[in-house]
C-alpha positions in Angstrom: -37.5 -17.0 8.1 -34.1 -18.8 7.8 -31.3 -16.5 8.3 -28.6 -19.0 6.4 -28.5 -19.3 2.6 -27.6 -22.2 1.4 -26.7 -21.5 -1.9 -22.8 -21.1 -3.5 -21.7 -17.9 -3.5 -20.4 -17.0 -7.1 -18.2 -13.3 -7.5 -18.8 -12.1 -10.9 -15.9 -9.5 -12.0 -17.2 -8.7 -15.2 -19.0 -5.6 -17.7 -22.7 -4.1 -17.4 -24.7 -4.5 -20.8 -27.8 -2.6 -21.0 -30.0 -5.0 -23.1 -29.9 -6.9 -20.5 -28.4 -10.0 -22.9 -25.1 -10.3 -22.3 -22.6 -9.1 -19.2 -23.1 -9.7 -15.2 -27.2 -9.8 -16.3 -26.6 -13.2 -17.9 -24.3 -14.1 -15.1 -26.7 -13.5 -12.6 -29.9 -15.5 -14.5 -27.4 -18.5 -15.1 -26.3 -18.7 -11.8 -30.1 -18.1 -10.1 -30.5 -21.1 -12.5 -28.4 -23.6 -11.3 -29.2 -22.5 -7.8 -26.5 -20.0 -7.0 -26.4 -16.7 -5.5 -24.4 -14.2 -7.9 -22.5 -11.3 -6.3 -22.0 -8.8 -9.2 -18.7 -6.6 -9.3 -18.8 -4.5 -12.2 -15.6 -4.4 -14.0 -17.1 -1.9 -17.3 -19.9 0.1 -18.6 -21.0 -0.7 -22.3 -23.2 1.0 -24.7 -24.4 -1.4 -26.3 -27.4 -3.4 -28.0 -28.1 -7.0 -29.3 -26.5 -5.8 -32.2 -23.5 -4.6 -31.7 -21.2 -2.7 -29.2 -20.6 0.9 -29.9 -18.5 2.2 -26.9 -17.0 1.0 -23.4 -15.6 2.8 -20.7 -13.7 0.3 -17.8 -13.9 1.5 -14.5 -10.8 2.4 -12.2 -9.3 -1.0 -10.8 -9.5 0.5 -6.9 -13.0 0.7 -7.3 -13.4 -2.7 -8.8 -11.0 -4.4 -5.9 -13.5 -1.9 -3.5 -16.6 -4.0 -4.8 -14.7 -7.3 -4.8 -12.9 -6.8 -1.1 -17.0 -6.1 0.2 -18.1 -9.0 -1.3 -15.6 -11.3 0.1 -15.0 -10.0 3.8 -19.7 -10.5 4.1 -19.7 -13.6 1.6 -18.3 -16.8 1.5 -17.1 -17.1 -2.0 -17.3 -20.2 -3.4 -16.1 -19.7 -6.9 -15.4 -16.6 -9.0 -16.7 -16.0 -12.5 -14.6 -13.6 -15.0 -16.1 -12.0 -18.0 -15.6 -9.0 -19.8 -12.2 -6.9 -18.4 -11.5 -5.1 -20.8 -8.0 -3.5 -19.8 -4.5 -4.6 -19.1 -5.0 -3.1 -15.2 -8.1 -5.2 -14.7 -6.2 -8.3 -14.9 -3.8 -7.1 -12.3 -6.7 -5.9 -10.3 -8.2 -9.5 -10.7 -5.1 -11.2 -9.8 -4.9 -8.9 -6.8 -8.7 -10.1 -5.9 -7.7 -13.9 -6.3 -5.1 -13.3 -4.0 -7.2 -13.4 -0.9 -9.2 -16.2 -2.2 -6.8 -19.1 -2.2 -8.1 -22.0 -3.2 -10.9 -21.0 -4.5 -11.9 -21.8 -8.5 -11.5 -19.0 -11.3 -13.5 -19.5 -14.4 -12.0 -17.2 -16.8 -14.7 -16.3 -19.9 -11.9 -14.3 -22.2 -14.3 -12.1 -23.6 -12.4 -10.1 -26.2 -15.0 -9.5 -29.1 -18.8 -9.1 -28.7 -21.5 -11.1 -30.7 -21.6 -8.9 -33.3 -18.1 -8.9 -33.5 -17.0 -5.3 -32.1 -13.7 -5.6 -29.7 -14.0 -5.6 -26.3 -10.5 -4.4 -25.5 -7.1 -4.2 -27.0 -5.4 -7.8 -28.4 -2.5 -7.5 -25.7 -5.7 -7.5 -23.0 -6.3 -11.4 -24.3 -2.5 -11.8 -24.0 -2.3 -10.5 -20.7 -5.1 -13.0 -19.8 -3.3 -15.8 -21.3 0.0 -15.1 -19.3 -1.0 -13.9 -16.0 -4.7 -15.3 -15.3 -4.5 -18.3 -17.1 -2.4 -19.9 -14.9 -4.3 -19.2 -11.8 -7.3 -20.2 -13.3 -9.2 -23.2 -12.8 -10.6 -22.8 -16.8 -10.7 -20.9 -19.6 -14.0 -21.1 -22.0 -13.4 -19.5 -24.9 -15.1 -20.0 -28.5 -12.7 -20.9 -31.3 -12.3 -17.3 -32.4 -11.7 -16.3 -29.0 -9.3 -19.2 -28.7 -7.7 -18.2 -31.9 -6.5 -14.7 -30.8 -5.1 -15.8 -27.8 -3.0 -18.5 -29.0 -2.3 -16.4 -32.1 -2.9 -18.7 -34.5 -5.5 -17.0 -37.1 -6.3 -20.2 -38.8 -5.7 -22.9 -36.2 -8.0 -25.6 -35.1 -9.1 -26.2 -31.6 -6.8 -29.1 -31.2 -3.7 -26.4 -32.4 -5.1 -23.8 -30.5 -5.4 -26.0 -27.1 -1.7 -27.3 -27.1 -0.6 -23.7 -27.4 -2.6 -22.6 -24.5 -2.2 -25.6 -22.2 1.1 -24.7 -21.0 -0.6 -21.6 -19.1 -3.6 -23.3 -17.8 -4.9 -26.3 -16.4 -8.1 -27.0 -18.3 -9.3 -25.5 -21.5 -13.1 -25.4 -23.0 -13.5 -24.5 -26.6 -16.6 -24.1 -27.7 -18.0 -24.4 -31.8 -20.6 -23.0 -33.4 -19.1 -20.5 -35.4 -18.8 -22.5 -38.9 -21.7 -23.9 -40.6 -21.5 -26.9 -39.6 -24.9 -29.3 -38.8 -23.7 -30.4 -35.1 -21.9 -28.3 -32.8 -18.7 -29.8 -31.3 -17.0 -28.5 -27.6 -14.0 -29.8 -26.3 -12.7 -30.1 -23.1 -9.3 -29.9 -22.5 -6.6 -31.1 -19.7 -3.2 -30.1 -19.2 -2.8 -34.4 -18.4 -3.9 -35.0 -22.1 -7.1 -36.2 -21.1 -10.0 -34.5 -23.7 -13.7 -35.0 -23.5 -16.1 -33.8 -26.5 -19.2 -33.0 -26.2 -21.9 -32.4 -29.2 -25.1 -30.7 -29.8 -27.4 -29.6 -32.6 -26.4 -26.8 -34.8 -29.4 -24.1 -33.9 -30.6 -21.5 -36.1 -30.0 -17.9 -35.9 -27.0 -15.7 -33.7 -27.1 -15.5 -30.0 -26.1 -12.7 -27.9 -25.1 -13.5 -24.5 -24.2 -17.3 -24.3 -20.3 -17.5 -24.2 -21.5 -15.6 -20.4 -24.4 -17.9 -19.9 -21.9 -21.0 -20.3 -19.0 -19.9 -18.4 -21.7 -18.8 -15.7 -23.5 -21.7 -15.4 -20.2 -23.6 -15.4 -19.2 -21.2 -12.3 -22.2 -22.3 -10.7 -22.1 -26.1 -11.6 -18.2 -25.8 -10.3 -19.5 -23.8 -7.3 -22.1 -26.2 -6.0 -19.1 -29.4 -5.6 -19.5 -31.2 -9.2 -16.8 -32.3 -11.0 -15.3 -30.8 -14.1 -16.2 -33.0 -16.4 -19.5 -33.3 -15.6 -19.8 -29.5 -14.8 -18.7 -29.1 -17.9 -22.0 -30.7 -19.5 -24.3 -29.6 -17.2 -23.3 -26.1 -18.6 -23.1 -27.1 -22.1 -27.0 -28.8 -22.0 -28.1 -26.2 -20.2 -27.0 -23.4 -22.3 -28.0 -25.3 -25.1 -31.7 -25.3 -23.7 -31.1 -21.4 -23.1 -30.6 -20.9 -27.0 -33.5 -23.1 -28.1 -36.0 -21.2 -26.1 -34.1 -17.7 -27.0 -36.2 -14.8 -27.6 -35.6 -11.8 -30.1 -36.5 -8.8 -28.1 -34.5 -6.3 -30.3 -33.1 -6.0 -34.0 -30.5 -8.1 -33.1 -29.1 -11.2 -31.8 -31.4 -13.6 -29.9 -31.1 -13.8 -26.2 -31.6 -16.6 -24.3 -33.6 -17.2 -21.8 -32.1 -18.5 -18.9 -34.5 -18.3 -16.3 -38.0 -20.5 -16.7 -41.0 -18.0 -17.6 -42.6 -18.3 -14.0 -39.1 -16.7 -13.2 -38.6 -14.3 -16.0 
């Protein structure tokens, strides 16, 4: 038996879901997928199903730098993953985390509302986000909701949304889906000008779990020495093939399935 691993080490700072769709679960299925090893800090506790989310509680941000500080002083982090935060002192504690891990890429998920639509945090958590992680991070992967609320423009379009948020960040995903339109369009953005679209088909039905499953695999992709752009698809057909195959194990939202069934 091999003592070395060979695979990227991805930190995920994000919240525990107990249906298993959604949270450092997903994380930890997207990044087995793409032939990563997850290292799970968790950031909140949810009650919550695949319908909705009825309550949170975020932990204290010591014990979320405790987690983090064990990880990195074992592991040799390779990229860190950012999902649900859910407090103004959680993105302090994350920018104290990122502080000894120069160099290293951030890919910040802004969850602020769950699939259901139930808020995962306070507005001003998204705004905190935007001005102190943003700029630190490698890239942001919101949907066009999320994307919405943190440039505070209720009605923009990606393209409106994406030159308000530039300024803090270097590279901007925003993902569709959430009209009814027949194709889904995504959108890479760069702070250079350079954009890149990407398109898919439309699927049937509400997912819960794949804004986590995206930014995760992305992590991953990011993790393992590909480049943006082409991370950037790798995620987006891969999450794509996590939707199709989704399962309905609840009254709720599908969830995909991110691992192959000899794996689930």
């Amino acid at each position: 038996m091999s003592g070395h691993c060979s695979r990227p080490v991805v930190l995920c700072l994000s919240g525990h879901d107990p249906s298993g769709g959604a949270g450092l679960q997903a994380d930890i299925e997207a990044l087995i997928a793409q032939g990563c090893h997850a290292a799970p800090a968790v950031t909140a506790l949810t009650v919550q199903d695949t319908v909705n989310v009825i309550d949170f509680r975020v932990l204290d941000g010591a014990w979320v730098l405790a987690q983090a500080d064990a990880v990195i002083a074992d592991l040799p982090v390779a990229a860190v993953k950012l999902g649900m935060l859910g407090s103004v002192e959680m993105v302090e504690t994350v920018l104290a985390i990122m502080q000894k891990l120069p160099g290293i890429p951030l890919i910040c998920d802004p969850v602020l509302r769950a699939g259901g639509g139930g808020a995962l945090g306070k507005d001003e958590v998204g705004y905190a986000m935007r001005e102190r992680l943003f700029p630190v991070s490698t890239i942001a992967t919101p949907n066009l909701p999320e994307a919405r609320i943190l440039a505070e423009l209720p009605e923009g379009s990606a393209d409106e949304c994406a030159e308000k948020l530039l300024p803090f960040i270097r590279h901007l995903l925003i993902t569709g889906g959430h009209g009814d339109e027949t194709e889904v369009h995504n959108r890479l953005y760069s702070r250079d000008g350079s954009r890149y679209d990407f398109s898919c088909q439309r699927l049937p039905g509400s997912y819960h779990g794949s804004g986590c499953t995206l930014a995760s695999a992305l992590a991953g992709r990011l993790a393992l020495g590909e480049d943006l752009a082409s991370a950037v698809k790798s995620a987006l057909d891969y999450t794509w093939r996590t939707l199709r195959d989704a399962e309905a194990p609840g009254r709720g939202q599908y969830i995909p399935r991110r691992l192959p069934l000899d794996l689930a």
